[in-house]
N, C-alpha and C positions, 0 to 999 in steps of 0.2 A: 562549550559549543552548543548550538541551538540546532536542530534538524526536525523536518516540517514534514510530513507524508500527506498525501492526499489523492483519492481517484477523482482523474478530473468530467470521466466519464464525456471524452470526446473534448482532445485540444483544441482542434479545428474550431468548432462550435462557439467555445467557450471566446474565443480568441477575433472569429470575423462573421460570426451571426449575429444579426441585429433581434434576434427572437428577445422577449422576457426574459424566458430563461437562460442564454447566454449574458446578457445583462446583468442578471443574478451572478453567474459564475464569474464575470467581470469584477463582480464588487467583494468577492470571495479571494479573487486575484489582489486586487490594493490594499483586501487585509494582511495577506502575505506579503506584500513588501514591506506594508505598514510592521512586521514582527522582527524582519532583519536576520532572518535566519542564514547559517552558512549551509546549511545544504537543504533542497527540497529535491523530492523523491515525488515522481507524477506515474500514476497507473493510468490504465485502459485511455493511452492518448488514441486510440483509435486512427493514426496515420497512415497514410500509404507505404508501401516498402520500401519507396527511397525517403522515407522520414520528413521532417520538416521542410515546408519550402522557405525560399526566401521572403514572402510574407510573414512566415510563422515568427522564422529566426527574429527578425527586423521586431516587429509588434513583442517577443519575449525581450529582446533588448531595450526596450523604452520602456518596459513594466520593471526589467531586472538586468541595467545595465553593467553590474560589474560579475555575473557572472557567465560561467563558461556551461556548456551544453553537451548531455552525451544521450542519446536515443537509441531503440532498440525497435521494430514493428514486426509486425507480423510478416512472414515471407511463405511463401511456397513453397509447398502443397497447404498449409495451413490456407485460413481464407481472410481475403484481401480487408482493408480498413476493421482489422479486428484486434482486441487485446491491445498490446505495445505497452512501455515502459520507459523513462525519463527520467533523467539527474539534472537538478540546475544546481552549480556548486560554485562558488567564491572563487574570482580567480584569483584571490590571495591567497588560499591556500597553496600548501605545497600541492604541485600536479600527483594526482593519482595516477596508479597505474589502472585504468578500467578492461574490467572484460564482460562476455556474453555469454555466460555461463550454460551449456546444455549438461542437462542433470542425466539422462538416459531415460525421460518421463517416457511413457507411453502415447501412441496415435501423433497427432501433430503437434502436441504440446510443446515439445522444444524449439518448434518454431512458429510460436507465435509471440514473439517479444515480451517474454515474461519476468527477464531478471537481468538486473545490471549490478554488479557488482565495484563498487571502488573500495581500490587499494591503499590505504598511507599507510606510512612507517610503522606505526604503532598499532593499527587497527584496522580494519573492515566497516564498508557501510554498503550494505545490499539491501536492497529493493526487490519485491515481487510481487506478481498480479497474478493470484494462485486461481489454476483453474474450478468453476462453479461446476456442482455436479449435475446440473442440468436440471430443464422441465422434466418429472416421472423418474429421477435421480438418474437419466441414462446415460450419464459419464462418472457415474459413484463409483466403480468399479476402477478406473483408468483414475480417476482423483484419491484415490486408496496410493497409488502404487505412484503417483506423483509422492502425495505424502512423506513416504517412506524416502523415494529420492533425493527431494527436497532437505529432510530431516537430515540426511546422511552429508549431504551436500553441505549445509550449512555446520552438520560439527568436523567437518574437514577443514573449514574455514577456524573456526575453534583452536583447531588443535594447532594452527599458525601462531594466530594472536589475538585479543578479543573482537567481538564482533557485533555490530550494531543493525541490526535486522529489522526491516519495516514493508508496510504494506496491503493490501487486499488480500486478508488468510480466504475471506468466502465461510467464516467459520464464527457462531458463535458460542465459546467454550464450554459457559458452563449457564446453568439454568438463569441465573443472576444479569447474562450480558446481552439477553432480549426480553422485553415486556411480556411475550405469549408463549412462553414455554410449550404449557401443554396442547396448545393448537398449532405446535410447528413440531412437532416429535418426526416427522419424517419428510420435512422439506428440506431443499437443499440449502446449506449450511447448517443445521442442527440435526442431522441425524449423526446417529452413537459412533458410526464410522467415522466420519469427519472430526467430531471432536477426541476420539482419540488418537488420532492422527495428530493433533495439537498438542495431546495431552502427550504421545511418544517424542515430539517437537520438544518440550520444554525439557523434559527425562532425561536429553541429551547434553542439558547444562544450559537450557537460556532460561531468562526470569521476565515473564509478563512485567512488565513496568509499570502498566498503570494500577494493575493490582499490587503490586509491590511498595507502591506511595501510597494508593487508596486503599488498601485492605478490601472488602465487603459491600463498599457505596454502592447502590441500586440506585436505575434507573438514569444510568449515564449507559450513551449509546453514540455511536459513528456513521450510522446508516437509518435513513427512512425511509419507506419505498414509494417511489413516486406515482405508484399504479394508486395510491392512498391519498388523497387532497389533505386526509385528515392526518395521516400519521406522525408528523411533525406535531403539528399544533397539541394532539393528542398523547406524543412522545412515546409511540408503539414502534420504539426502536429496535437495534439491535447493534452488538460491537463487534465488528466485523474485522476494523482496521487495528494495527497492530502496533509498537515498539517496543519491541523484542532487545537482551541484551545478555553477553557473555554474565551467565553467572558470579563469575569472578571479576566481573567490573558493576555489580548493581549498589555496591556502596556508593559509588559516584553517579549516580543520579539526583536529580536536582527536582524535575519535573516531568511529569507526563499527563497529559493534559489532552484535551478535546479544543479547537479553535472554535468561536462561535461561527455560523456560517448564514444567518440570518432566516431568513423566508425559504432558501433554497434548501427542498429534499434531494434524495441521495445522499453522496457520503459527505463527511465536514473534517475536513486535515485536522490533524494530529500533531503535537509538536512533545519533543524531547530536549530537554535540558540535560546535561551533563558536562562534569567535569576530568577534561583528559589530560 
């Protein structure tokens, strides 16, 4: 089985802007069909509350016509075209049972479309667009106690049957998974909170995959920032994006891997190979 994660940092955008940079996410789009994956996993679609229009749907159809569509956006009291979450999935597969999981996060975080989870037989495949702890870290606090929800949440799902986790942690783990360690020691996603919040994530019985294939490779990364013209080119990354898996299924993996994503900063999907 092939599964593809990627923030697409605004579907709308990506999908009916004629900008460059839509352009770019365009061509980021036809490498993913070009990969053939059974399931892709999209964060921070940025949609309204009632989700995809029929533009959306109609234009995802022509890029990926034999799959089926499950969305999740942000609602109220959270705030409007914000966050959100996306499954495109094979409709060869057998039908999942999908839900919309609220963890008991704190402030508006449960509702801002941040997790879909699908069901098959044998296994779990969840998605999530973990919240960022803000400019001046002023949601570090309320991202702590996501954390732990999250954590908990996800070995509930565990303790069913294995589970295939992916997505926007917002977090770079360990000194190794961004270029400037020590001139980010207290930005959001590398301070000590957040990654031990990762680090109690894994404790619970899942296995970093691409450290699990890679051991130790430096200077592989999922995110550049686009405030930086140079950080690409220069690869002052960081690995933000995740696939995650039941400990007791990481013999079966095959691949984890980074997609190339060309000229375009921000993030660059992710694909996992495994065998179920």
């Amino acid at each position: 089985m092939k599964l593809i994660s990627w923030n697409i940092d605004s579907l709308n955008a990506a999908l009916t802007s004629d900008s460059p940079r839509a352009q770019l996410s365009r061509d980021v789009i036809d490498t993913l069909v070009a990969q053939d994956a059974d399931i892709i996993a999209i964060q921070e679609t940025k949609l309204s509350a009632k989700g995809p229009t029929k533009k959306h749907l109609d234009i995802l159809h022509d890029f990926f016509p034999s799959f089926n569509v499950a969305w999740r956006s942000s609602i109220e009291p959270a705030r409007k075209g914000y966050a959100g979450t996306m499954f495109l999935y094979k409709n060869s597969l057998p039908a999942p049972a999908i839900s919309y999981p609220e963890i008991g996060a704190p402030s508006t975080m449960d509702c801002e479309g941040r997790i879909i989870t699908l069901e098959f037989e044998d296994f779990f495949v969840t998605q999530v667009y973990t919240p960022n702890a803000g400019d001046g870290l002023k949601r570090l606090n309320d991202r702590q106690i996501w954390d732990e929800c999250y954590a908990n949440y996800l070995a509930e799902l565990d303790r069913q049957k294995p589970v295939l986790a992916t997505g926007d942690y917002n977090v770079a783990h360990e000194e190794i998974d961004l270029a400037n360690p020590s001139s980010n020691r207290r930005s959001p996603g590398f301070t000590d909170e957040e990654r031990q919040g990762f680090t109690n994530l894994l404790a619970k019985g899942f296995t970093d995959t691409f450290r699990y294939l890679h051991g130790n490779v430096p200077n592989v990364y999922s995110w550049w920032a686009q405030r930086s013209k140079t950080s690409k080119i220069n690869n002052t990354g960081w690995r933000i994006d995740y696939w995650l898996t039941s400990e007791r299924i990481a013999n079966k993996i095959t691949k984890s891997d980074m997609i190339d994503s060309g000229t375009r900063q921000d993030h660059t999907p992710i694909v996992l190979e495994i065998d179920l």
